[in-house]
C-alpha positions as CSV (number, residue, x, y, z in Angstrom):
1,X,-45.8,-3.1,0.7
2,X,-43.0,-1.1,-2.0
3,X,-39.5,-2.8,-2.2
4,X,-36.8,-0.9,0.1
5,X,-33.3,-0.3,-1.8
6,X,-30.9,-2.5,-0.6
7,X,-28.2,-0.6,1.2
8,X,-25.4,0.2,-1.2
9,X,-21.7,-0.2,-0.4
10,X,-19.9,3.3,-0.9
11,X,-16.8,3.2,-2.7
12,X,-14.3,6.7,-2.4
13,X,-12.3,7.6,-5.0
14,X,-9.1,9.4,-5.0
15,X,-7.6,10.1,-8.8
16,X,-4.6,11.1,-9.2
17,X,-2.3,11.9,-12.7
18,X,-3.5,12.9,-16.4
19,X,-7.0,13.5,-18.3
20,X,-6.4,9.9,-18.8
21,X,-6.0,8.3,-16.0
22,X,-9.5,10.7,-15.3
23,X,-11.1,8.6,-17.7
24,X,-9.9,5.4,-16.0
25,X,-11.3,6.4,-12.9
26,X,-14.7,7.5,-14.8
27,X,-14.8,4.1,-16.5
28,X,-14.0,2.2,-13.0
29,X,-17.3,4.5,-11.7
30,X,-19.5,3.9,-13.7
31,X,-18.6,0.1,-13.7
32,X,-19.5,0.8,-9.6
33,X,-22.9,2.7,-10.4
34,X,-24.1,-0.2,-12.7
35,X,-23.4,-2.2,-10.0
36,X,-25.2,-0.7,-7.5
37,X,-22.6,0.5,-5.5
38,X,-22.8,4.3,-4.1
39,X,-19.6,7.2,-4.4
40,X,-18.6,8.0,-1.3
41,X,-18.0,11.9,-0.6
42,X,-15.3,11.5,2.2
43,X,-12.6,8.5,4.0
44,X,-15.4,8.3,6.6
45,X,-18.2,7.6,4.7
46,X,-16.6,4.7,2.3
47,X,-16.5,1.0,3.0
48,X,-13.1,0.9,1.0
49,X,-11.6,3.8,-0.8
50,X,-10.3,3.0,-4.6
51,X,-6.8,5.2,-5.0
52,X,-5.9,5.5,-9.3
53,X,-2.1,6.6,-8.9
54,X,0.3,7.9,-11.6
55,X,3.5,6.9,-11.6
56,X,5.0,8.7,-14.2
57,X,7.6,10.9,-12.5
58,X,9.1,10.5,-9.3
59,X,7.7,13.6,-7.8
60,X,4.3,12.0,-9.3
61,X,4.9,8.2,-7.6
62,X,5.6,10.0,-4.3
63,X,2.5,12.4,-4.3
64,X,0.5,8.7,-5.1
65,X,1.9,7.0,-2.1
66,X,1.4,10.0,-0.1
67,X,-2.2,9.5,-1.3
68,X,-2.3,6.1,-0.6
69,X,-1.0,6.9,3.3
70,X,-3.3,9.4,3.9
71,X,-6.2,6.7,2.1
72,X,-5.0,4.0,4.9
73,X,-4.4,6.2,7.9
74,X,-8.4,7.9,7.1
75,X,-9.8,4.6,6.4
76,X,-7.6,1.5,6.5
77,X,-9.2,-0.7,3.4
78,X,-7.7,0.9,0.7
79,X,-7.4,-0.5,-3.0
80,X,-4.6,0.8,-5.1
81,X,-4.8,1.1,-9.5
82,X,-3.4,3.0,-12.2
83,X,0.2,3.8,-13.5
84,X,2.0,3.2,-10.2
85,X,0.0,-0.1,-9.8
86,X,2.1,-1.8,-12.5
87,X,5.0,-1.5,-9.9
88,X,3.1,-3.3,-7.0
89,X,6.1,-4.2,-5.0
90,X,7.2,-0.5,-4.5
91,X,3.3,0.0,-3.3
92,X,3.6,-3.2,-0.8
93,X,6.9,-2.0,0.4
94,X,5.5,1.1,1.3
95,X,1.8,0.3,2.5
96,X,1.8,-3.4,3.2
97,X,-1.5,-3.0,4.5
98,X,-3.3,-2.6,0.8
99,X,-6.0,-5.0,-0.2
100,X,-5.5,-4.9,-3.7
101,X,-2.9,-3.3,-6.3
102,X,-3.4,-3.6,-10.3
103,X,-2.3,-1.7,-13.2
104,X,-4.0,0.9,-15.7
105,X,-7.3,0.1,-17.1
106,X,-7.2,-3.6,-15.6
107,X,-10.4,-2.6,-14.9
108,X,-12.2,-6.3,-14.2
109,X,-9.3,-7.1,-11.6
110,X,-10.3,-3.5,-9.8
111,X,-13.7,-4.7,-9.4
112,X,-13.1,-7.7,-8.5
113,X,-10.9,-6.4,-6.0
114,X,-14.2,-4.0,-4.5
115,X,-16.5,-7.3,-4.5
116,X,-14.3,-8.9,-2.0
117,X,-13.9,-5.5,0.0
118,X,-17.3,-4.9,-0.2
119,X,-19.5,-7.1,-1.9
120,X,-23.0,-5.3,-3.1
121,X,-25.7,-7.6,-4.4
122,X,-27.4,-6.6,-7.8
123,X,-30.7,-5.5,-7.7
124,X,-32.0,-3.6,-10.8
125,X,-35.1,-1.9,-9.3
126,X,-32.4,0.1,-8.3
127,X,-29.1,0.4,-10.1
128,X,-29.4,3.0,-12.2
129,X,-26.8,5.0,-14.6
130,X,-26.7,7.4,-17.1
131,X,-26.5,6.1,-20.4
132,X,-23.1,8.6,-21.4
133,X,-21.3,6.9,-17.7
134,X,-20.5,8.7,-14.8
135,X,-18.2,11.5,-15.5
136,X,-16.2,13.3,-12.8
137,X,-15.4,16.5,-15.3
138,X,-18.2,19.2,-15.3
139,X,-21.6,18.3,-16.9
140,X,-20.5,20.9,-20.4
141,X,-17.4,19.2,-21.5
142,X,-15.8,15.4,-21.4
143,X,-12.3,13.5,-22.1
144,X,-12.5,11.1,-24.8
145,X,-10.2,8.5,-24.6
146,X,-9.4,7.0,-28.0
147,X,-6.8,4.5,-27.2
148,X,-4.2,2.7,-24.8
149,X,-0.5,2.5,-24.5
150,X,2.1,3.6,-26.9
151,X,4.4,2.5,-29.4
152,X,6.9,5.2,-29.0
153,X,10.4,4.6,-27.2
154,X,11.1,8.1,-25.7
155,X,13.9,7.8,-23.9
156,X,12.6,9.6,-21.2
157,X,9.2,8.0,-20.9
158,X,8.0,4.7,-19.4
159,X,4.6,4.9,-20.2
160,X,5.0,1.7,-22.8
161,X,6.1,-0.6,-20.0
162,X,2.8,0.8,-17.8
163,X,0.2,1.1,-20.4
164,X,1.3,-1.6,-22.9
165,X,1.6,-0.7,-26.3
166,X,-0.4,1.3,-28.3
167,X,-4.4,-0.4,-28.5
168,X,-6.9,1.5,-30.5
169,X,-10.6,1.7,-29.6
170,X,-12.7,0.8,-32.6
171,X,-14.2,3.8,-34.1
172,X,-18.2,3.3,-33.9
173,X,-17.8,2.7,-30.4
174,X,-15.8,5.9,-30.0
175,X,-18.3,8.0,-32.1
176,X,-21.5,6.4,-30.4
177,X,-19.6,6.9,-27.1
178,X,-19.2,10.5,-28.2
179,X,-22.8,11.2,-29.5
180,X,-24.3,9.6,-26.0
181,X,-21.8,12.5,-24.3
182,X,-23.6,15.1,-26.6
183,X,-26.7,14.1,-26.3
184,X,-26.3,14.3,-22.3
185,X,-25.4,17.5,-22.2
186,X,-21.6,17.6,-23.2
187,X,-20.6,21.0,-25.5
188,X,-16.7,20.2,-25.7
189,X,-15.2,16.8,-26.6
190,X,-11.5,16.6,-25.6
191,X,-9.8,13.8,-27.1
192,X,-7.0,11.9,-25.9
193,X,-4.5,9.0,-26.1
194,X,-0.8,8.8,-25.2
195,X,-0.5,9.4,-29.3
196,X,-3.4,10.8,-30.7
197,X,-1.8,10.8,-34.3
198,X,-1.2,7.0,-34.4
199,X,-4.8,6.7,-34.0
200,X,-5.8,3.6,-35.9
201,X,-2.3,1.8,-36.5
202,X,-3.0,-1.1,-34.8
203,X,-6.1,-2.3,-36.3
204,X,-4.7,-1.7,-39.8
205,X,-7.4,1.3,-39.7
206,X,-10.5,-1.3,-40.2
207,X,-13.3,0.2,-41.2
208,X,-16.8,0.4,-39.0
209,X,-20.5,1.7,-39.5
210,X,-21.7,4.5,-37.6
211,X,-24.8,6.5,-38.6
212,X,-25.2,4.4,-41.6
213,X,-22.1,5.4,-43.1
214,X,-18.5,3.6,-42.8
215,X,-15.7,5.6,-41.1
216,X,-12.2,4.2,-41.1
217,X,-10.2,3.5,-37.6
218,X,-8.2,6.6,-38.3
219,X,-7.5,9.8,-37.1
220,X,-8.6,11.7,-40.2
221,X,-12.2,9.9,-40.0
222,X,-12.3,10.5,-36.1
223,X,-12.7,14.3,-36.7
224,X,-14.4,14.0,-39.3
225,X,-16.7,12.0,-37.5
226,X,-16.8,13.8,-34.5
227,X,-17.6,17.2,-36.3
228,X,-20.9,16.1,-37.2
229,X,-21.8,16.2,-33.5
230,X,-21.7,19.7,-33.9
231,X,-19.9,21.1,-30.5
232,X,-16.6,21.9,-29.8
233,X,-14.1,19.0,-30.4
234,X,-10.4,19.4,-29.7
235,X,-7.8,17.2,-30.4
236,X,-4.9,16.5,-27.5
237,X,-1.0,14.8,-28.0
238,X,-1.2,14.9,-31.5
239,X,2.3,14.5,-32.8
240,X,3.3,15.8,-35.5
241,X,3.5,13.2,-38.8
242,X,2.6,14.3,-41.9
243,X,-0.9,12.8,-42.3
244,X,-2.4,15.7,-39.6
245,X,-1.7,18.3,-42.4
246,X,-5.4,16.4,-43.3
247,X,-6.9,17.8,-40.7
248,X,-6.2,21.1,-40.9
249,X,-8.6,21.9,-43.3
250,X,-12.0,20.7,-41.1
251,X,-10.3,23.6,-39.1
252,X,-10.1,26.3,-41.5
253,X,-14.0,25.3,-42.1
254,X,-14.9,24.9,-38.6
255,X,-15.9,22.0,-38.6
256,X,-13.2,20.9,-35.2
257,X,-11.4,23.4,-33.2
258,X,-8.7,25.1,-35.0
259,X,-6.4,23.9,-31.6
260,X,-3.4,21.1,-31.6
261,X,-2.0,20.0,-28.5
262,X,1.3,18.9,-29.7
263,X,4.4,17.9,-27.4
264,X,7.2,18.7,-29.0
265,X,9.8,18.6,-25.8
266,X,12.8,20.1,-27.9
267,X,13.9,21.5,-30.8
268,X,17.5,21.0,-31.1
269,X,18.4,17.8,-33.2
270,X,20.9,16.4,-31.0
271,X,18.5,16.2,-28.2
272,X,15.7,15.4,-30.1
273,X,17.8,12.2,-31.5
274,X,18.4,11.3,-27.5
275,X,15.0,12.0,-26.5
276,X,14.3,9.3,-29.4
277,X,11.3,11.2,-30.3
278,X,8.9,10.5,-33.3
279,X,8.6,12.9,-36.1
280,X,12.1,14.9,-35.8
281,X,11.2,18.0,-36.2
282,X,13.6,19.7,-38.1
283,X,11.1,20.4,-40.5
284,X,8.7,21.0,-38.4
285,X,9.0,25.2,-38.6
286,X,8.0,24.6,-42.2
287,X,4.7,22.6,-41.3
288,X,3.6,24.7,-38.8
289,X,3.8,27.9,-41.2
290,X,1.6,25.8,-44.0
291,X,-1.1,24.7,-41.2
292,X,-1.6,28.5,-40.7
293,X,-2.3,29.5,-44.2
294,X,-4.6,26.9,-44.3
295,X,-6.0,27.9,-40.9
296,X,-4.9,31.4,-40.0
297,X,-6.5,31.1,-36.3
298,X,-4.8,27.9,-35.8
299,X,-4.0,27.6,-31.8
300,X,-1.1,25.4,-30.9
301,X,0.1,24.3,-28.0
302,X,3.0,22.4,-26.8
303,X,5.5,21.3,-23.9
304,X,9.4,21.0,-23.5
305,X,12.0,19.7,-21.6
306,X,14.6,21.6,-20.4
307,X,17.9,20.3,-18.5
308,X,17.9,16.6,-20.5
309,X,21.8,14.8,-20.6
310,X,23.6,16.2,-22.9
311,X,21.7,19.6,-23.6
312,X,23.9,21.9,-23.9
313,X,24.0,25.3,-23.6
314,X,24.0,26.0,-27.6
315,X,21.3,23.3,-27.8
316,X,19.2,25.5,-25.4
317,X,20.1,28.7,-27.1
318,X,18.5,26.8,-30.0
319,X,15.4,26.2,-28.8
320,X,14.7,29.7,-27.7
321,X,15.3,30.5,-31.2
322,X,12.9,28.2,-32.5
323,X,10.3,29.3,-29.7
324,X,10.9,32.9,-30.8
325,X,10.1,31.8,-34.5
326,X,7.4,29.2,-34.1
327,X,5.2,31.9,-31.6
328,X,3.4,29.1,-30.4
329,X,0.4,29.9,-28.3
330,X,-0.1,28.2,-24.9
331,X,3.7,26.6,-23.8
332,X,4.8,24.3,-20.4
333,X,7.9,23.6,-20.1
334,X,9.2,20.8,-17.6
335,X,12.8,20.6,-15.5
336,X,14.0,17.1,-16.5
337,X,13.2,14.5,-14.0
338,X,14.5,11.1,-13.5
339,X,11.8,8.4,-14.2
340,X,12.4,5.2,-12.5
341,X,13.3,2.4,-15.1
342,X,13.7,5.2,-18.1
343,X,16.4,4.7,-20.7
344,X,17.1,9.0,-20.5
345,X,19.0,8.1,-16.8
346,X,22.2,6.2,-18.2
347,X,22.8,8.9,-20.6
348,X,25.7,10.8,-20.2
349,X,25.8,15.0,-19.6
350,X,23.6,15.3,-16.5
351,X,22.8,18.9,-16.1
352,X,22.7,20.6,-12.6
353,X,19.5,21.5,-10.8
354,X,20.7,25.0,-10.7
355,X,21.3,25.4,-14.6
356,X,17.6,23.0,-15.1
357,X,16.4,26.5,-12.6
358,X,18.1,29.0,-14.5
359,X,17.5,27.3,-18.2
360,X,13.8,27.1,-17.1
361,X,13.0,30.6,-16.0
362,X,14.9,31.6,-19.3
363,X,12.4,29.7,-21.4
364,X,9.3,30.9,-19.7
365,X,9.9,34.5,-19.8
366,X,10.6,33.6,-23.4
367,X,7.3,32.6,-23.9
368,X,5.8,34.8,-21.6
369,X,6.4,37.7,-24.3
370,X,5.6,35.7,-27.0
371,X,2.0,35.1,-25.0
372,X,1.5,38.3,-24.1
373,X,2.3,39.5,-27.8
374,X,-0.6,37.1,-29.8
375,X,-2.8,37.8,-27.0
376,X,-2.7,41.6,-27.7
377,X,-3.8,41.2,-30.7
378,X,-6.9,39.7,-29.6
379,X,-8.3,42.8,-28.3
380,X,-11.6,44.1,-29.8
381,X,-11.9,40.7,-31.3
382,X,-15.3,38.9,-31.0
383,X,-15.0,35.3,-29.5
384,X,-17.5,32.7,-28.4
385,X,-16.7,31.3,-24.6
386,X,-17.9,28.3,-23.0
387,X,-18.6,29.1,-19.4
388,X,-17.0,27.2,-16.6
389,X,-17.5,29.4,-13.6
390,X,-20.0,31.6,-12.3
391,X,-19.7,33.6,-8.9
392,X,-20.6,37.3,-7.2
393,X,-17.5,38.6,-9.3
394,X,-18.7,37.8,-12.5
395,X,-18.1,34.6,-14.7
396,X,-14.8,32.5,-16.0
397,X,-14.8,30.8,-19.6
398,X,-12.8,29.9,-22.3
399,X,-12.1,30.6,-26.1
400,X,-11.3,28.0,-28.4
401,X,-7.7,28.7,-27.7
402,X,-8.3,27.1,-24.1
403,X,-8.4,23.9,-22.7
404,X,-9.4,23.2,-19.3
405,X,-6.9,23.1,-16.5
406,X,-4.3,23.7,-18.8
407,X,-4.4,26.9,-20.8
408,X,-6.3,30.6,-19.9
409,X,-9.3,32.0,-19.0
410,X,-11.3,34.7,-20.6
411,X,-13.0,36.6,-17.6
412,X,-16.2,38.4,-17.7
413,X,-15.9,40.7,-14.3
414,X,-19.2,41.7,-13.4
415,X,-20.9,39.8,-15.7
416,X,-24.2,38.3,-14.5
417,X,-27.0,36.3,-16.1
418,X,-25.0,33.7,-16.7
419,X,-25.1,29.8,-16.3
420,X,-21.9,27.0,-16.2
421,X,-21.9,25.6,-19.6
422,X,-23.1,28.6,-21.2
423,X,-21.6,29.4,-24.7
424,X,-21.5,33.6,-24.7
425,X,-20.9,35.6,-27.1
426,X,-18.1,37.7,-25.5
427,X,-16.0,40.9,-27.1
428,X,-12.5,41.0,-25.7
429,X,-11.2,44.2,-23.8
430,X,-8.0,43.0,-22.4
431,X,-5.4,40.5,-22.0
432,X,-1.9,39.9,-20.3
433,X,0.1,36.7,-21.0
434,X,-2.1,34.3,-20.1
435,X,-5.4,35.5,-19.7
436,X,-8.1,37.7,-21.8
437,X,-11.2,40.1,-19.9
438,X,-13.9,40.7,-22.2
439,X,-17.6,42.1,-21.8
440,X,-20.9,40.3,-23.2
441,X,-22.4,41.1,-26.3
442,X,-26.2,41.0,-26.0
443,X,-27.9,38.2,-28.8
């Protein structure tokens, strides 16, 4: 008589916060899958729900223990994790009736915390999971996460005091994590850390083997490494230190997306020097115009802060100067916030919600114009586009110029034939400040 499966506990899953956090809560999956234990769709179905909350700003810590609420009220056995987890007496104030709270990627005290809510007994005639994990993004494209914590101070950030400071992952196992991605499927790498550029730092940039050759623990040798794989790899918080000007070249050649994700937050000295950011950039005007004659289709995108102590009205003036000449490509722009336990809330100059409102919509229609402007220019261009959504009206992708969630769309109305994941050849026909329209081009 065959072997029955043992019934499997099912866990739910609510993930809250940044790409990675995502990553977190992919990790703590397929940690669950190995296990045997099942996802469960809905409260209902799941013997304990897992919440991974983010706790960076306030608006952020209430939306996770609104989350967490809702997690109790539908269910009742609720285990908490992530950013907001490293404050566990704000959580137990709140919702005394949690089983479990932990920090970020404390990922043995999370499982721990599901075998006692729901114990599941091994049995490997049954638990099976894909070799590249469990992955809660779309089969075509995949965060890489190359590192933990930061060794920054901003002023206005607490991630350092929640994620530790900064812990590289060794470079073979990023790469091999990577190639099992690629070879399962995934078309777009996105990488990410808290500082992509420090890459490395902390283990003195040892080298490791990977496909018989040695790569250094650094972020030059990541892209390098990762272009091999041969899909589309784009690099996320990147800040801007003078060593990146290496990798601007592997763009030019194609070898990595000619795209930087780079959060510059300001560019007026004086609140820079408050913010305490890394890598002033006062210079950084000059850099950005040598990365593009090196790489002329260079895509860069960025956010700021506007409405920090102390920013004045000349300061802001300032930056929409610098916006106007940097034309960056894909912009967000933040209100400052309060963070609980931030150094940026003793300093003096508060600005008032109403100028935050009014200095805000100033900077977007800024770079509304500015958007609208490069994206003109795109028209009658001929672009590759990964597809991410197909539907009666046509199909939704994006350029190299686009990450997910985040940035545009190119939109194919009409367009049918094709699949999710889909690279197309696409010629662009339109555009407005965000988005592009464009028709197929038949191979």
């Amino acid at each position: 008589m065959a072997k029955s499966a043992p019934i499997a506990p099912k866990i739910g899953i609510v993930s809250l916060g940044c790409p990675k956090a995502l990553v977190d809560s992919e990790r703590i999956i397929t940690r669950l899958r190995a296990e045997g234990y099942e996802i469960a769709p809905d409260y209902k179905g799941a013997d304990a729900v897992l919440v991974n909350t983010c706790g960076f700003l306030d608006s952020a810590r209430a939306e996770s223990l609104d989350a967490i609420g809702e997690a109790i009220a539908e269910n009742g056995r609720v285990i908490v994790t992530g950013c907001l987890g490293a404050d566990e007496g704000v959580i137990r104030k709140t919702h005394p009736k949690v089983l479990s709270v932990t920090g970020p990627h404390q990922y043995e005290a999370v499982m721990a915390a599901v075998h006692e809510a729901a114990p599941a007994p091994h049995d490997p005639h049954f638990d099976l999971v894909p070799p590249q994990g469990v992955k809660l993004t779309p089969r075509h494209y995949a965060y890489l996460k190359i590192s933990e914590g930061c060794n920054n101070t901003c002023s206005f950030c607490i991630i350092p005091s929640m994620r530790g400071k900064l812990k590289s992952r060794r470079i073979d196992a990023v790469l091999k994590e990577a190639e099992k991605l690629v070879e399962a499927g995934v078309k777009e790498l996105l990488v990410i850390s808290q500082d992509t550029s420090a890459y490395g730092l902390d283990l003195k940039y040892a080298p490791y083997a990977w496909r018989g050759a040695d790569y250094e623990t650094r972020f030059l040798d990541l892209a390098k490494g990762l272009s091999a794989l041969g899909v589309w790899t784009r690099l996320h918080y990147v800040y801007p230190y003078p060593h990146v000007d290496d990798v601007i070249p592997l763009m030019a050649e194609g070898r990595i997306l000619p795209y930087l994700d780079i959060p510059f937050q300001h560019a007026s000295p004086k609140v820079l020097k408050a913010m305490r950011r890394p890598a002033h950039q006062e210079q950084t005007l000059d850099r950005i115009g040598r990365w593009r004659s090196v790489a002329p289709d260079l895509v860069i995108r960025s956010t700021f802060i506007v409405g920090f102590p102390g920013e004045t009205e000349e300061d802001f003036a300032l930056l929409l100067d610098w916006l106007k000449e940097a034309r960056l490509n894909r912009v967000g722009c933040f209100r400052f916030e309060p963070v609980k336990g931030a150094a940026a809330n003793d300093l003096p100059g508060a600005v008032a919600d109403d100028v935050k409102d009014e200095r805000y919509h100033r900077f977007m229609a800024a770079q509304q114009a500015i958007s609208a402007d490069i994206l003109r220019a795109w028209v009658g261009r001929e672009i590759y586009v990964l597809i991410d959504r197909v539907d009666e009206a046509g199909a939704v992708g994006r350029s190299f110029a686009d990450a997910p969630e985040i940035d545009g769309a190119v939109i194919l109305e009409g367009e049918a034939g094709l699949s999710v994941g889909d690279m197309a050849r696409v010629r662009v026909t339109g555009a407005d400040e965000y988005d592009l329209w464009g028709e197929r081009i038949s191979a």
